[in-house]
N, C-alpha and C positions, 0 to 999 in steps of 0.2 A: 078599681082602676088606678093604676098607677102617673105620676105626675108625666111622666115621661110619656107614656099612652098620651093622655090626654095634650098634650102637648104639641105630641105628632098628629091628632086628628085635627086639632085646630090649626096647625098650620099647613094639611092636607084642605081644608073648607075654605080658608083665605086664600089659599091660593088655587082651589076654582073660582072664585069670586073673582080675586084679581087679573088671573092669569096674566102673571108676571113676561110669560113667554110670546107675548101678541102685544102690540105697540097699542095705537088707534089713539093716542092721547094726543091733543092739541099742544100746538108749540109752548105756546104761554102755559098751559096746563103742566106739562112735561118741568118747565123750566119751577115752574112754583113749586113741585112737590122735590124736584131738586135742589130747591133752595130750604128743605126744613131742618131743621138742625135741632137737637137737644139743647136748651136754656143753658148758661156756663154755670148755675148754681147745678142743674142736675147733674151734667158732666161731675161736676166736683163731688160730690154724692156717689155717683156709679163708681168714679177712681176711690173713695173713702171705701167704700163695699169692699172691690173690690181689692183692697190693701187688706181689710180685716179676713178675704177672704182666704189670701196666700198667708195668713198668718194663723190661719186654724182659728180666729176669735169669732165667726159670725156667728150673732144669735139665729133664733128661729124666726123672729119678727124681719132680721137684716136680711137672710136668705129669702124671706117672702118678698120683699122689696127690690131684691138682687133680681129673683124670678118677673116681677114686673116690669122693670125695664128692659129685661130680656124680650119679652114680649112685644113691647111696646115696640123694642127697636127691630125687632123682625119682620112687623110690619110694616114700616120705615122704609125697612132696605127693602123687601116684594115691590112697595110701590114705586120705589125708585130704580131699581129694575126694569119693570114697566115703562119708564120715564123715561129713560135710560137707551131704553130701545126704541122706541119713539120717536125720540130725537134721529137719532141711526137711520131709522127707515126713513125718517124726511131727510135727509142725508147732509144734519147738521150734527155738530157736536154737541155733547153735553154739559 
């Protein structure tokens, strides 16, 4: 199974789970998970990756690390989607 496969299956399962496309979250709930942010050390970290990465130098260890915060942040953004829209149907902004 390839990285890619597996990839697209799990954020096929997260997003049955979350279904990013239905609100039903609480104001405060909606507002908290729009309020999450990556730490400014990891930010600084994903831009390092990603500098090594338009520069052709990532190891195999840095691309593994690349690949988790992709993840991480995908689920991130699903749930703040959901958040997102939430807010909308309670016909406030986010």
């Amino acid at each position: 199974m390839t990285t890619v496969t597996m990839r697209d299956r799990r954020g096929q399962i997260l997003g049955r789970m979350f279904r990013p496309e239905r609100g039903g979250l609480s104001r405060e709930a909606a507002q908290a998970i729009l309020a999450i942010r990556l730490p400014p050390e990891d930010r600084d970290r994903v831009d390092e990756l990603a500098a090594k990465a338009r520069a052709g130098e990532l190891t195999e260890d840095d691309q593994a690390e690349l690949d988790e915060y992709e993840q991480v942040t995908a689920v991130v953004e699903m749930m703040q989607a959901k958040a997102r829209l939430s807010l909308h149907e309670a016909g406030l902004r986010p």
